[in-house]
C-alpha positions as CSV (number, residue, x, y, z in Angstrom):
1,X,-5.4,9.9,-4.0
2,X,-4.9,13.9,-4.0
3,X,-1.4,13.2,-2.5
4,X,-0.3,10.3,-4.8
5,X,-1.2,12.3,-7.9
6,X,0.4,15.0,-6.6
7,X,3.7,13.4,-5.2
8,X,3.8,11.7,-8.4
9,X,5.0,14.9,-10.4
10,X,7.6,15.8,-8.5
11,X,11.4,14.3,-9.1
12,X,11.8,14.4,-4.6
13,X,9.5,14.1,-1.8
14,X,10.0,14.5,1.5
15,X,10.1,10.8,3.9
16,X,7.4,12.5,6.1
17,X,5.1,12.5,3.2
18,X,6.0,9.2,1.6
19,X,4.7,7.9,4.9
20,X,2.0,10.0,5.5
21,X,0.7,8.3,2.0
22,X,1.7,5.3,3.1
23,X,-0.7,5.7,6.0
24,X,-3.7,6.4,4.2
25,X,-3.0,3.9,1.7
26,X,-2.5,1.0,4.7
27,X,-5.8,2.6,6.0
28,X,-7.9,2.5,2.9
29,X,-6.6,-1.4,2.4
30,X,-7.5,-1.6,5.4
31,X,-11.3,-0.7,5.1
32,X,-11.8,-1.8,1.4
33,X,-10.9,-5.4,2.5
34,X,-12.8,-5.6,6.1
35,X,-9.5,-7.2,8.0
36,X,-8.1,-5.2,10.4
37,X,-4.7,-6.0,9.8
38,X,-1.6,-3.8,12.1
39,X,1.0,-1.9,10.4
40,X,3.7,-0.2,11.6
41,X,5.9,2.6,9.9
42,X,8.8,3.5,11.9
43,X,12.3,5.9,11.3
44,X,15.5,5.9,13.2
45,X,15.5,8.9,15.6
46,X,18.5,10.7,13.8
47,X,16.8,10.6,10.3
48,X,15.2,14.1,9.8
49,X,11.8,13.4,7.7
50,X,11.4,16.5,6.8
51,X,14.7,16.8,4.9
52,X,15.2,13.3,3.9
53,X,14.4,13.2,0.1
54,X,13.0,9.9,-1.3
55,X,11.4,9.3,-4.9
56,X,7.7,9.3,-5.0
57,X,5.9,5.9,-5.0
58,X,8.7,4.1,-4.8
59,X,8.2,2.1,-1.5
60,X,4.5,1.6,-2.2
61,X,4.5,-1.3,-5.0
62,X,6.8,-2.8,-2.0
63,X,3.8,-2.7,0.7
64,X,1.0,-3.0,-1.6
65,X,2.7,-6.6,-2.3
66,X,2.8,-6.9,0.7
67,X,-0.7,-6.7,1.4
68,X,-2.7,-8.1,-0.9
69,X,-0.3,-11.0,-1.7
70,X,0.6,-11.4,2.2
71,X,-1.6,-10.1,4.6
72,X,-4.9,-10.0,2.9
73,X,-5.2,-14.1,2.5
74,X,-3.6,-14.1,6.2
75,X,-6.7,-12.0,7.7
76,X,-6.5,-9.9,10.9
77,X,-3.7,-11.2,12.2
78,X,-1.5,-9.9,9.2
79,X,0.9,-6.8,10.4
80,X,3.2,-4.9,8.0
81,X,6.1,-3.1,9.3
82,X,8.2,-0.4,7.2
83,X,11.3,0.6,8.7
84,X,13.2,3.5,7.7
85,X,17.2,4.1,8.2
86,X,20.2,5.8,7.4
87,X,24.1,4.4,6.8
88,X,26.9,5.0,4.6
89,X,25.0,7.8,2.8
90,X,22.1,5.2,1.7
91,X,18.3,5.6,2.7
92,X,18.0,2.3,4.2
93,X,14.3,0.9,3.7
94,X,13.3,-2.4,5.2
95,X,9.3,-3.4,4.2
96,X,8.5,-6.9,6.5
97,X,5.5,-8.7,6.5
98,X,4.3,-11.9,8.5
99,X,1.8,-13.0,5.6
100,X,1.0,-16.7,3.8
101,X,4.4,-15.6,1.9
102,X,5.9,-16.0,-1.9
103,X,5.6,-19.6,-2.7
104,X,1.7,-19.9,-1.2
105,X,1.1,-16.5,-2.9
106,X,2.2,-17.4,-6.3
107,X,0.2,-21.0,-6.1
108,X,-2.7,-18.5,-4.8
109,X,-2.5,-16.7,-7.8
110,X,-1.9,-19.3,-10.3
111,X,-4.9,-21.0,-9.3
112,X,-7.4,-17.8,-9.8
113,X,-8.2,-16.4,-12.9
114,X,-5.9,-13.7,-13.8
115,X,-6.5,-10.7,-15.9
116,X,-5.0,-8.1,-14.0
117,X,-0.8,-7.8,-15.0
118,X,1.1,-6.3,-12.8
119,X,3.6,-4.0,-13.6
120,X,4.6,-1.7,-10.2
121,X,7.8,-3.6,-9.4
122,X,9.0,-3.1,-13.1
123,X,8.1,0.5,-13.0
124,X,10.6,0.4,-9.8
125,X,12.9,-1.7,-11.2
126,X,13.4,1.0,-14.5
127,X,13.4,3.9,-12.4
128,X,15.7,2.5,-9.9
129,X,18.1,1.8,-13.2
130,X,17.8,5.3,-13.8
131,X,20.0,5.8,-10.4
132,X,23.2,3.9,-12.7
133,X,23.4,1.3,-10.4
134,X,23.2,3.1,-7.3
135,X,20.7,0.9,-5.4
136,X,19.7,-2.7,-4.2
137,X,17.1,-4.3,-3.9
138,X,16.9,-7.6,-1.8
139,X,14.0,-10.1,-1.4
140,X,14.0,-12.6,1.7
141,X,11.3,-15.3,2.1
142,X,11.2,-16.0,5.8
143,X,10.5,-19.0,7.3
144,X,10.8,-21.0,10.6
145,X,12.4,-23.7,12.0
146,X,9.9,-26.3,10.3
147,X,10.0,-24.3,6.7
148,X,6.8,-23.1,7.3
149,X,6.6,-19.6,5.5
150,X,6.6,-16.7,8.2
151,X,5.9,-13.6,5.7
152,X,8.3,-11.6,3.3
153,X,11.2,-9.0,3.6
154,X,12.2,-6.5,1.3
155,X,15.3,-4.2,2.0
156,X,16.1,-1.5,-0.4
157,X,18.9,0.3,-0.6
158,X,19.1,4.3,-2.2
159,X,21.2,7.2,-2.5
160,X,20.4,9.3,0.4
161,X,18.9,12.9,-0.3
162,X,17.5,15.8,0.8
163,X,14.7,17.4,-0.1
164,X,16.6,21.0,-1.3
């Protein structure tokens, strides 16, 4: 929580510790839920994540989707993977997740009683705006050769900074 809070302040973060709070988030999910689900957060060997700059708390909304629509109602054998890259001066982000996916989530949902509103991916969505148009943002529901949902994949695409 220390490390949100205090990321949260500041206009840049370093990659490293975007995923080091990743990480602990993943891990408290992890415990609060009792389902030892598998993540993976992985970087391309040439992207420095020490340098790389990246907005604070702008991947998590991504993977917290990910987990309590996805792999939470999925159970252990739920795995997350983030994947980091670099091309074309864009910080290439890919979040994937092998959970009950969208459409099952969203009838989930409707059928429980709801009195919590979301609002982390339009908190993204304004301040990705506030990069003029500078990003993208896709959302691919994955499925298999019978149509059978197979999870969720977000890519993200952002200006790529360092942290000076």
């Amino acid at each position: 929580m220390r490390q949100i809070l205090e990321s949260s302040r500041e206009q840049v973060i370093p990659l490293d510790l975007e995923i080091n709070i990743l990480e602990n988030y993943l891990s408290i999910e992890q415990f609060s839920h009792g389902i030892q689900f598998t993540w993976e957060i992985t970087t391309d060997e040439q992207l420095d994540r020490s340098q790389t700059g990246i907005l604070p708390m702008l991947i998590h909304p991504f993977v917290e989707n990910a987990v309590i629509h996805g792999v939470i109602p999925r159970g252990a054998t739920g795995h997350i993977r983030v994947h980091f890259s670099a091309k074309n001066g864009q910080l290439l982000v890919t979040i994937r997740d092998n959970g009950i996916g969208r459409k099952k989530a969203l009838e989930r949902k409707s059928q429980q009683d709801q009195h919590h509103k979301s609002t982390a991916l339009l908190v993204v969505q304004e301040r990705l705006e506030l990069l003029e148009g500078k990003t993208h943002i896709e959302i691919i529901d994955k499925v298999d050769e019978t149509g059978e949902s197979t999870g969720t994949e977000i890519r993200v695409s952002l200006p790529l900074n360092d942290t000076n």
